[in-house]
C-alpha positions in Angstrom: -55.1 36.4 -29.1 -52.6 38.8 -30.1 -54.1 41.6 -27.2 -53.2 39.0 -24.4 -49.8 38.8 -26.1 -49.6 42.0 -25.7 -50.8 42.3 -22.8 -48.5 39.4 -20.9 -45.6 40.8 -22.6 -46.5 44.5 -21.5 -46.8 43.0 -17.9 -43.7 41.3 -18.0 -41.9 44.5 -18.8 -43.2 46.5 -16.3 -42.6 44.2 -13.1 -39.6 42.1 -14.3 -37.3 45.2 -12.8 -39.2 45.1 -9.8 -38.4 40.9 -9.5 -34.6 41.7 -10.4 -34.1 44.1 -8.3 -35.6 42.2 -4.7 -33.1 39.2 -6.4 -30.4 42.1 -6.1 -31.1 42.5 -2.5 -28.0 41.8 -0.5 -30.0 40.3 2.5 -32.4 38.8 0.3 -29.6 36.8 -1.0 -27.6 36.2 2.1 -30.2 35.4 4.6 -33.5 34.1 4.5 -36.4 36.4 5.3 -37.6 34.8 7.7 -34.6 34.8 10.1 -34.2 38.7 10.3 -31.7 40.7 9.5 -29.8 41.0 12.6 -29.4 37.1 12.2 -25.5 36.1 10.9 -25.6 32.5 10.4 -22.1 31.1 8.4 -22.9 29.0 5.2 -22.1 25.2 5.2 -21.5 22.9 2.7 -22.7 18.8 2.6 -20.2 16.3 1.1 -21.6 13.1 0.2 -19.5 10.6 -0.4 -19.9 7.7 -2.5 -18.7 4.7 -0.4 -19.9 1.7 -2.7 -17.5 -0.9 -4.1 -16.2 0.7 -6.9 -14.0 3.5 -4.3 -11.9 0.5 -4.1 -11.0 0.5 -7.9 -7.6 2.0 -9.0 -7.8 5.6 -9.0 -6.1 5.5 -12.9 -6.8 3.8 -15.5 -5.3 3.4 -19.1 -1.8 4.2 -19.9 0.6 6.0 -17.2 1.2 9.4 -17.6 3.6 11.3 -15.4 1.3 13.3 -13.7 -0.9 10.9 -11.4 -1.4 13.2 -8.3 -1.7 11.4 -4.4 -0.1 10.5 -1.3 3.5 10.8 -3.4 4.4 13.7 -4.7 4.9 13.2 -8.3 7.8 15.3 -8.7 9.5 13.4 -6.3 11.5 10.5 -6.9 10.7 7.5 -3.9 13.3 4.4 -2.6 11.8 1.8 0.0 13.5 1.1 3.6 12.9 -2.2 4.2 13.2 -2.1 7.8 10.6 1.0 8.7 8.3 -1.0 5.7 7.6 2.7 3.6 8.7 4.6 0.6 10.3 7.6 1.3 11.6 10.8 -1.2 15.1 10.2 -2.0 17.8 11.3 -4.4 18.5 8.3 -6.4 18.1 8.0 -10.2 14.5 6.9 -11.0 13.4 3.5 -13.0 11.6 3.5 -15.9 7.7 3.2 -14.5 6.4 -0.3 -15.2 3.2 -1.0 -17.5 0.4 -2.5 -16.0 -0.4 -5.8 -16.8 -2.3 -6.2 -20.5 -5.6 -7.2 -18.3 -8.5 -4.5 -17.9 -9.0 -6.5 -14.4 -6.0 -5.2 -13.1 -7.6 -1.3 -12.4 -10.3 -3.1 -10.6 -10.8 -3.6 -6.6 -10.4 -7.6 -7.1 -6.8 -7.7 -9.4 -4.0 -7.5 -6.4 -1.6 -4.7 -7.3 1.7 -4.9 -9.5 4.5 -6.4 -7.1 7.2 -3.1 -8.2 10.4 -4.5 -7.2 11.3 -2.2 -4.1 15.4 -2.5 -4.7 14.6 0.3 -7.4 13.5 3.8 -7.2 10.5 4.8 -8.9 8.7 8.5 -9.4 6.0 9.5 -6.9 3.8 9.5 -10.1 4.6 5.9 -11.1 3.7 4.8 -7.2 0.1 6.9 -7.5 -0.7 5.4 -10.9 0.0 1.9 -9.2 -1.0 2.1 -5.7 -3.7 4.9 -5.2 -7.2 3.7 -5.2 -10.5 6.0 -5.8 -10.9 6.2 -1.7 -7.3 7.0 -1.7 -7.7 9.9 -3.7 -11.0 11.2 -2.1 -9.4 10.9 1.6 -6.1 12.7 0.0 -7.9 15.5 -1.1 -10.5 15.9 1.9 -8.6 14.5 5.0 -4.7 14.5 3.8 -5.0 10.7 3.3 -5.0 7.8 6.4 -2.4 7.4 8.5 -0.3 3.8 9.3 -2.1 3.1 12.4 -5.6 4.7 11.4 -8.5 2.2 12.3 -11.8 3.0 12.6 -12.9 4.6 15.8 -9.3 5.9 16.2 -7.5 9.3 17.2 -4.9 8.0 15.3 -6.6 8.5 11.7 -6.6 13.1 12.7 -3.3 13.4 11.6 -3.1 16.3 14.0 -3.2 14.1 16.9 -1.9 11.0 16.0 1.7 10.6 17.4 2.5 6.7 16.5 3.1 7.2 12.9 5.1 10.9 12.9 9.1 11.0 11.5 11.8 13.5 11.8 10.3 15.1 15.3 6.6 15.5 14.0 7.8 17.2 10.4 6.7 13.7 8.2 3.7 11.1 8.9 3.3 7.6 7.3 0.3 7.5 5.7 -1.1 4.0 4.0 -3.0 3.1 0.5 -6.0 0.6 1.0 -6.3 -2.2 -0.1 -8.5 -5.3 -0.1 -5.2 -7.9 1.1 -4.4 -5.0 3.9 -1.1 -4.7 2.2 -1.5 -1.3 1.2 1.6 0.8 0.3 3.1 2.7 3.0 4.8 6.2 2.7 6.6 9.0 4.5 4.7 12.3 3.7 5.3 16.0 4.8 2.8 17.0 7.0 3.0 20.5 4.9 1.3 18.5 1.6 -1.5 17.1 4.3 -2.1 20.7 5.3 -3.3 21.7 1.7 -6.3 19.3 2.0 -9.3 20.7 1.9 -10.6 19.7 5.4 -7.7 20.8 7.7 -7.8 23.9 5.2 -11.0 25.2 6.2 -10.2 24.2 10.1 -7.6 26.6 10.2 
């Protein structure tokens, strides 16, 4: 027993630097063998995206913090113009954020959201923690969120070619939070902050 211990082990020794070394090989590791090497085919990545009821749900739950992250920018302190129907960044003093209700319901898809009384200004944080759902936050991050007139099968929902829901000659775009009622929140975002996302990153 202890010979073919000896002997696996002695073995292993002598052609593990032979293994490690073909592992090392930069077109082993870049391109598969059977392509070539004059082959140069760019890497690409799958996303699959969980699209089942609960991307509906709140995006935060538990107690507000400061530093919810979406379609506002939390820094930023937001007031509502009635007539255009959208938050937008202003200069006012901000309210105190409101608590959500004492029910567990209300971070679920099914609990309407907390009516924030739109005379007051609130932080962009406060309006994420509120308004921003899980889908929200996956299309903010990937896509640069929906835009006001996105429907399904429409041009409208690239924010590079929609025109119907741009501000301040093409600098600012509405974009809208879902929701179950279709009264999501709308609000007036720089088209700069949609350029981070991920998305329109890698297409430029």
């Amino acid at each position: 027993m202890t010979k073919k211990l000896l002997l696996v082990l002695w073995a292993f020794l002598v052609f593990s630097p032979y293994a490690m070394a073909d592992c090392k090989s930069p077109s082993a590791s870049a391109i598969p063998p059977f392509l070539g090497s004059a082959v140069s085919i760019p890497p690409n990545v799958l996303i699959v995206m969980d699209v089942s009821g609960s991307m509906r749900w709140k995006a935060y739950e538990g107690d507000y913090t400061g530093t919810e992250e979406g379609y506002f920018d939390p820094n930023a302190v937001y007031s509502y113009d009635k007539n255009g129907g959208y938050w937008y960044q202003s200069n006012r003093s901000a309210s105190d954020c409101p608590p959500p209700p004492s029910s567990s319901w209300y971070f679920y898809f099914w609990y309407p959201n907390l009516d924030l009384d739109k005379d007051k200004s609130y932080t962009g944080s406060c309006l994420n923690f509120h308004h921003m759902s899980r889908i929200d936050l996956l299309r903010w991050v990937l896509t640069g969120g929906s835009p006001r007139s996105c429907s399904n099968n429409n041009q409208n929902c690239d924010r590079r070619l929609n025109t119907s829901d741009k501000l301040n000659n093409g600098s600012d775009i509405i974009l809208t939070t879902y929701s179950d009622e279709n009264s999501g929140e709308n609000v007036l975002v720089p088209i700069s902050r949609i350029d981070d996302s991920l998305l329109l990153s890698l297409a430029n």
